[in-house]
C-alpha positions in Angstrom: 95.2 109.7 129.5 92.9 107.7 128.3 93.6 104.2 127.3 97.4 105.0 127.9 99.5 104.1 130.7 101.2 106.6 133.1 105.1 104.6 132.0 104.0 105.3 128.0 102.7 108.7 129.0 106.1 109.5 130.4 107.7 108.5 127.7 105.7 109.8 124.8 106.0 113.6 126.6 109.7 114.1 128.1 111.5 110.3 128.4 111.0 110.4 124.6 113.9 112.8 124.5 116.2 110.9 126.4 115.1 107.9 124.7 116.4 109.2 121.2 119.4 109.7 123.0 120.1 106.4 124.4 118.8 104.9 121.5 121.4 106.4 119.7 124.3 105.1 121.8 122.8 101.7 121.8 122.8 102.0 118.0 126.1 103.0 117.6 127.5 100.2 120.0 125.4 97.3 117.9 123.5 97.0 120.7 119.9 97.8 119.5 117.8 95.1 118.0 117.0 97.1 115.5 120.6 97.9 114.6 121.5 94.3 113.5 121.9 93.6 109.8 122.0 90.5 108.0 123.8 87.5 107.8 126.5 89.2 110.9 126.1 92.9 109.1 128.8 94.1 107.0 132.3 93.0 107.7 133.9 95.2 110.3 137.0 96.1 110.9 139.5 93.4 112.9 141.3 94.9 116.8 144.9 94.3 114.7 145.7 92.9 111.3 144.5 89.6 111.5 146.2 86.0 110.1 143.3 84.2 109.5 139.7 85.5 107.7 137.7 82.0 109.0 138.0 79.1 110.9 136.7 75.9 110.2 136.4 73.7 113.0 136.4 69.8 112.9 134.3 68.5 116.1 134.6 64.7 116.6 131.5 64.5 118.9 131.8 62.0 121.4 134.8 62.2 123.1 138.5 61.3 120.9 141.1 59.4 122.8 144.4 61.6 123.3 145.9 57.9 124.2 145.1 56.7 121.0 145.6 59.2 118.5 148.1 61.8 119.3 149.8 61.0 122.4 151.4 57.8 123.1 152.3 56.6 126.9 154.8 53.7 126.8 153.9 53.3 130.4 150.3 51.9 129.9 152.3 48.4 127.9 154.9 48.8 131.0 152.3 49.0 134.1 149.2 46.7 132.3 147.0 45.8 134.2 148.1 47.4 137.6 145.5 50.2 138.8 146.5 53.7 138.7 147.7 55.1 141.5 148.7 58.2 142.5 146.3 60.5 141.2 144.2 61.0 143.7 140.4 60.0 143.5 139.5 58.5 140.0 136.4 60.2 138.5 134.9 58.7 135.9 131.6 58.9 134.2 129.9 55.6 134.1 131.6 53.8 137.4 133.6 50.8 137.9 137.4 51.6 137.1 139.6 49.8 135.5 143.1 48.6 135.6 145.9 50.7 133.1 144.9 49.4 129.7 147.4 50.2 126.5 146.3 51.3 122.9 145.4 48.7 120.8 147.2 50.6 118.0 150.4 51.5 117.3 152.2 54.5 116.7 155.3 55.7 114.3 156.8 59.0 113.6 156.0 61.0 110.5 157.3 64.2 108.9 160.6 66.4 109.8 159.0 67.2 113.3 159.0 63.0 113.5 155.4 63.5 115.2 154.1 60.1 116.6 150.4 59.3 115.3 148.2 56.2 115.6 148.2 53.8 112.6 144.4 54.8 112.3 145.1 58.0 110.8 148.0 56.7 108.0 146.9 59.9 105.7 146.4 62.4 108.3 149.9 61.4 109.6 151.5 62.9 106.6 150.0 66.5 107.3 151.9 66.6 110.6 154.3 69.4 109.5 152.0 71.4 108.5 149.8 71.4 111.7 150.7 72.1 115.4 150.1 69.6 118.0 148.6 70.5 121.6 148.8 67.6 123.8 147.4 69.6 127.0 144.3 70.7 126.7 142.2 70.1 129.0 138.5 70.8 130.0 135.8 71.1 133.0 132.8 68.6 132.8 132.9 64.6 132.0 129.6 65.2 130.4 128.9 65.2 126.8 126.8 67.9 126.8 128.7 70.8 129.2 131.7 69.6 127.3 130.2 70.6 124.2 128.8 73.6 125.6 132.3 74.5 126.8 134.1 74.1 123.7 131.7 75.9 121.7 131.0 78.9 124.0 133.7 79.0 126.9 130.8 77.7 129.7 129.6 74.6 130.9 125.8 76.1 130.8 123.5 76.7 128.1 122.8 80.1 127.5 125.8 81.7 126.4 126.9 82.7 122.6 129.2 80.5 121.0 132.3 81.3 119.4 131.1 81.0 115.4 128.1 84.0 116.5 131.0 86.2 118.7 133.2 85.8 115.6 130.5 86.7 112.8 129.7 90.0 115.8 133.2 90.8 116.0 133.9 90.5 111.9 130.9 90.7 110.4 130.6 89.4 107.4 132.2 89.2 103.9 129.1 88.0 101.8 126.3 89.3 102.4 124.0 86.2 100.3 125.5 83.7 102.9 125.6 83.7 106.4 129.1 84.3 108.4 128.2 81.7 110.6 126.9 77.9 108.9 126.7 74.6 110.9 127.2 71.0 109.2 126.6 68.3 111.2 127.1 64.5 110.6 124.5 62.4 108.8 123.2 60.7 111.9 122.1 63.3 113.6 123.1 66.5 115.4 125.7 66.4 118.2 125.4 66.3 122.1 123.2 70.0 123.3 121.9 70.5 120.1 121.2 73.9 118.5 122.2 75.7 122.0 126.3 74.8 120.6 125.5 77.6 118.3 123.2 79.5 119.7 123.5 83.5 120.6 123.1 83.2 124.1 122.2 87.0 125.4 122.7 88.4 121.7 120.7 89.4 119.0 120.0 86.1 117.0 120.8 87.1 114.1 124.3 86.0 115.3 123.6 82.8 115.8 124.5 79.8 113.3 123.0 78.6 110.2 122.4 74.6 109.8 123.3 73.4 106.0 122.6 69.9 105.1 125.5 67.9 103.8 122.8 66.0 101.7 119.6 66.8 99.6 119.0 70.4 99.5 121.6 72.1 102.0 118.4 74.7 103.6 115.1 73.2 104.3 112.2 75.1 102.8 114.4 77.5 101.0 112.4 77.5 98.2 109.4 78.9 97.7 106.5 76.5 96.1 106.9 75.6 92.6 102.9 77.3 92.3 104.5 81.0 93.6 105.6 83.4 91.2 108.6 85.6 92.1 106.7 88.5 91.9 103.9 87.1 94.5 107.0 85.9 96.4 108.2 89.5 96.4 104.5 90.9 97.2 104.6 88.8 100.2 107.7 89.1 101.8 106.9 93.1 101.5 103.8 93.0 103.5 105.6 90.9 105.7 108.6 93.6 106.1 106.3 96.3 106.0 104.4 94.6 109.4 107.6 93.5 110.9 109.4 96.7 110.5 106.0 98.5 112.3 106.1 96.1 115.4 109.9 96.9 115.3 109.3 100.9 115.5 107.2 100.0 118.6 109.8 97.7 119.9 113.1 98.7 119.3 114.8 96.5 121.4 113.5 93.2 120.3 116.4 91.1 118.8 114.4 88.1 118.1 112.1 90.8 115.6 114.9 92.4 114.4 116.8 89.1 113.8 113.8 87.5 112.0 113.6 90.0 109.5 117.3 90.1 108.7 116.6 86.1 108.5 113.7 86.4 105.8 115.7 89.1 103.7 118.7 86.8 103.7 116.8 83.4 103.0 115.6 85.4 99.5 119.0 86.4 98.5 120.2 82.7 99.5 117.7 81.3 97.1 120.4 81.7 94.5 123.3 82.1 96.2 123.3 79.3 99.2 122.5 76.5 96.6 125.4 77.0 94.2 127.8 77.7 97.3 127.3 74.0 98.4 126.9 72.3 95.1 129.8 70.0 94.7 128.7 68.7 91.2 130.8 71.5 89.8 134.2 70.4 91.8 136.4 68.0 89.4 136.2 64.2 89.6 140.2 64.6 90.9 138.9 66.8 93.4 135.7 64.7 94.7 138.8 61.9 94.9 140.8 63.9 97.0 138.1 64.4 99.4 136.8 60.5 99.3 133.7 60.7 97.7 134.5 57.8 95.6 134.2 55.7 98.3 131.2 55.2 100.5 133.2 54.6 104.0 134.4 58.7 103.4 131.8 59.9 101.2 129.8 61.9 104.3 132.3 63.0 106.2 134.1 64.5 102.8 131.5 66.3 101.9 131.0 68.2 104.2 134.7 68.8 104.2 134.4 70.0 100.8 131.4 72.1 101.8 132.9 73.9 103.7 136.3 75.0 101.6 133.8 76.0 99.2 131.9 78.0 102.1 134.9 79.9 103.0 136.6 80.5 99.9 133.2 82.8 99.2 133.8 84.6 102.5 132.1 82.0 105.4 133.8 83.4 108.6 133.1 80.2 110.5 132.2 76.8 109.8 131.5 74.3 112.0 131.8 70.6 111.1 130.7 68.0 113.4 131.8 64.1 112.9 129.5 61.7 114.9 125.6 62.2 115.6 123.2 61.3 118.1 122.3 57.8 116.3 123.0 54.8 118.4 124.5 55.3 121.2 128.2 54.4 121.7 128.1 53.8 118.0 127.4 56.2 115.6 129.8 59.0 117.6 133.6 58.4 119.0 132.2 57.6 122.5 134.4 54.3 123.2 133.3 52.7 126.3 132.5 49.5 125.1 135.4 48.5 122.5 137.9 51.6 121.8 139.4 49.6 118.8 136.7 48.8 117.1 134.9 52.4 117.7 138.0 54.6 116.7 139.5 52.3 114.0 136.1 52.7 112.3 135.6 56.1 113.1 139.1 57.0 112.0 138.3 55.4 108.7 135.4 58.0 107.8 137.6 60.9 108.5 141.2 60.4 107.6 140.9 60.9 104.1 138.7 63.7 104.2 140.5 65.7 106.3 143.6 65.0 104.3 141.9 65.8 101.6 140.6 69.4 102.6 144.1 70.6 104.1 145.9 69.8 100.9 143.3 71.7 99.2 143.6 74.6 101.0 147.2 74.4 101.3 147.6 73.8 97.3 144.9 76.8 96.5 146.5 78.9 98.9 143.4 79.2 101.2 145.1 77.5 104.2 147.2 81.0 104.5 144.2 82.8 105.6 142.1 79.8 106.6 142.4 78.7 110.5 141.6 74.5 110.5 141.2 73.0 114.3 140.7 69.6 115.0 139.1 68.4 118.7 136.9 67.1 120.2 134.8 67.5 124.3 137.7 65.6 126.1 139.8 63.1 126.1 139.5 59.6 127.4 140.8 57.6 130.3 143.8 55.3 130.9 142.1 52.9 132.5 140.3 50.2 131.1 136.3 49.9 131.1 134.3 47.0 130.4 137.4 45.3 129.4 138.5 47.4 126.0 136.9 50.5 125.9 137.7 54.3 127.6 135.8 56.4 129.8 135.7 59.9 129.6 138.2 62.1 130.6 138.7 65.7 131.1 141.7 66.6 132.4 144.0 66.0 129.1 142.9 65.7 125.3 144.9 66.9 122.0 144.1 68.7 119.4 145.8 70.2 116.7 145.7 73.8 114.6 146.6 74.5 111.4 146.9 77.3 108.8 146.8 81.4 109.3 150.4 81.3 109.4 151.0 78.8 112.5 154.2 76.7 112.4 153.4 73.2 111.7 155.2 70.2 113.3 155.5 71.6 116.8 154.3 69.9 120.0 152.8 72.0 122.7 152.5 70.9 126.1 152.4 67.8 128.1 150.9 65.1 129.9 151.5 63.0 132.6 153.3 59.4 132.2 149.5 57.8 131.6 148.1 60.6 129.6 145.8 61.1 132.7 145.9 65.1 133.7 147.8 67.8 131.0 151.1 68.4 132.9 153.5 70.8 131.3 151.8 73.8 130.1 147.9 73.4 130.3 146.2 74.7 127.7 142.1 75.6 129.0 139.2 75.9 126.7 139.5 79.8 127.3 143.5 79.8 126.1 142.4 77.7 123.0 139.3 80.6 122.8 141.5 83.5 123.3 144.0 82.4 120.7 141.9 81.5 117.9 140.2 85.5 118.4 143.6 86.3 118.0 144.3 84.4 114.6 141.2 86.5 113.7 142.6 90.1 114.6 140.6 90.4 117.3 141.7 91.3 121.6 140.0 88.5 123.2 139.4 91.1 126.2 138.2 93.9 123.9 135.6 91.8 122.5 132.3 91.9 124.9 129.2 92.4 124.6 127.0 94.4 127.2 124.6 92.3 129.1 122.8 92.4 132.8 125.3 95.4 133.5 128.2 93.4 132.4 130.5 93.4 129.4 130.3 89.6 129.1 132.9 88.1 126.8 133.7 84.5 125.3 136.8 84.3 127.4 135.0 84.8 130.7 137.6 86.9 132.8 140.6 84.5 132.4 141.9 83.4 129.1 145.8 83.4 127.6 147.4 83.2 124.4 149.2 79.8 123.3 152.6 81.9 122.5 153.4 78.9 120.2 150.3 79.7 118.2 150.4 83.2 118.2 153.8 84.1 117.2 155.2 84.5 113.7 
């Protein structure tokens, strides 16, 4: 007994049996550390045939107004300047409410459907039939960051997996040289909450999202030095495996170990694969067009947006796009309190195109069949005027709008009230919009959990219901 403990005694003489045991189980429910592979494992096996193989998802950070985009209220010209009444207490973030204040843009119909869309978005407004229009969505927090944590894991609070790492756990992945699960985030920085948007929460990291850079070299220190040989390189990263994989026969369960070596083993197979995924030099100058990057307004934002068809169309599961970092406040993001015209004509500008640009691609290659495209942002804005032109934040209504994996384009779902302040006719929450989009994917929203603290937690929470528009054929 010397120099052992009685807990490892136990377990060395008769718990070691029932250890095997339970290791097993946990092994065969993905459950052990040790039982995660790389880049989300090999692709698994969907609940149902699925409509859609990946999702790329286009995140305005800072808040897009519903009122100025997507959902016109006649109302706010008719009742200018009166307050809004009502509604109960007014709740907004920064204070000091203002009267009802009208877009400063106006809005036509476009398309069969004869969708109405802001004139800031002249190119997007031509895609109209071919997406599906949600007016009601709505969320819980008025704060940037629980809004973000919300739509990109179903809760308000950090520590939760987002929906990119239960996607690449539920599907695996389809090339193993890339990860299932890549992050691109705008040129001015990262968005509001940081790497916990797509983070793994309570599961194995190895889940959890991988950040490409839209410019330079797409991975930091991918590369080894220019001094190492790939036979040192090779030398090294077995010792290192050879360590790694001891500590892990000591410590089964420990994801973060487990994860790290699935990391290192991918990073070398992404030293050649990774780098020609994202190079964009090889696209055609009528292509590089179509996304913007002849112009330096849309040259950022396109890129990624071309990044990221190219990402899919070699088996990505999910991609997530942010538009709008943590820069200057109020300025480099679509957080209007101070002037909403100026911020979202601007704004608008740097997207329109690119977006355009990547739905007719996928459309015209016939990607957009099996490709799921969603367009949002944390919330809405308000009414109500603040600081004279600009919008505070609002959660109770946004829109957003899904297209591809076999959706009907030009429908409107849902409603919202007179002044675009609370969704009205069908509410649509962050776990509906969750729920659905597993379902696009083939996968039972209430099927998919993952065992934690006694529970089997899922992304939906306990609640979550399909959008039937969505969902049906």
């Amino acid at each position: 007994m010397s120099g052992r403990s009685r807990r490892q005694f136990l377990f060395d003489a008769g718990g070691g049996i029932g250890s095997l045991g339970l290791t097993a189980l946990l092994s065969e429910q993905g459950l052990l550390g040790g039982a995660c592979s790389v880049g989300g494992g090999p692709a698994k096996k969907p609940h149902f045939p699925a409509r859609a193989k990946s999702v790329i998802s286009l995140f305005m950070s800072g808040g897009v107004s519903h009122l100025d985009t997507f959902d016109p209220k006649p109302a706010l010209r008719k009742y200018a300047g009166q307050p809004l009444e009502g509604k109960g207490d007014v709740i907004v973030r920064q204070g000091n409410p203002g009267p009802l204040m009208p877009s400063p843009f106006t809005f036509k119909k476009y398309g069969q459907s004869g969708m109405d869309v802001s004139d800031i978005f002249p190119k997007m407004a031509t895609m109209v039939d071919d997406f599906a229009l949600i007016r009601s969505v709505h969320c819980q927090s008025n704060d940037h960051v629980q809004a973000h944590y919300e739509l990109t894991t179903g809760m308000i609070r950090m520590g939760y997996p987002s929906v990119g790492s239960w996607v690449s756990y539920g599907l695996g992945s389809e090339n193993q040289n890339l990860p299932a699960f890549v992050v691109i985030y705008d040129m001015h920085g990262g968005p509001f909450g940081g790497p916990a948007n797509w983070g793994t929460g309570f599961m194995p990291a190895t889940y959890q999202g991988t950040v490409f850079r839209s410019q330079g070299v797409p991975i930091i220190d991918l590369r080894p030095p220019s001094s190492m040989s790939d036979s040192q390189q090779q030398a090294r990263l077995g010792l290192l495996d050879k360590l790694n994989k001891m500590d892990a026969a000591q410590y089964p369960a420990n994801s973060e170990l487990s994860a790290r070596i699935a990391s290192y083993e991918l990073a070398y197979r992404m030293q050649s694969c990774a780098p020609e995924a994202v190079d964009i030099s090889a696209e055609s100058p009528a292509v590089k067009k179509l996304y913007g990057l002849d112009e330096a307004r849309t040259e950022p934002f396109g890129r990624q947006c071309l990044m990221a068809r190219r990402l899919v169309e070699r088996g990505v599961r999910f991609v997530q796009l942010y538009h709008g970092g943590l820069g200057i406040q109020n300025v480099d993001t679509w957080d209007a309190h101070d002037n909403i015209d100026d911020n979202h004509r601007r704004h608008a500008a740097e997207v329109d195109g690119p977006i355009t640009g990547l739905l007719t691609d996928l459309k015209a290659s016939g990607l957009l069949d099996s490709t799921l495209v969603i367009w949002h942002g944390e919330f809405g804005r308000m009414p109500i005027s603040q600081r004279g032109v600009g919008r505070d934040h609002n959660p109770g209504a946004m829109s957003i709008w899904m297209a591809g994996a076999g959706i009907k384009g030009g429908q409107i779902i849902g409603s919202t009230d007179e002044f675009g302040y609370k969704a009205e006719d069908q509410p649509v929450s962050i776990h509906d919009l969750h729920a659905t989009i597993l379902h696009l994917l083939g996968m039972d929203h209430t099927k998919l959990t993952y065992r934690f603290n006694g529970r089997d937690m899922r992304l939906t929470d306990v609640y979550g219901n399909l959008i039937p528009q969505i969902t049906k054929l």
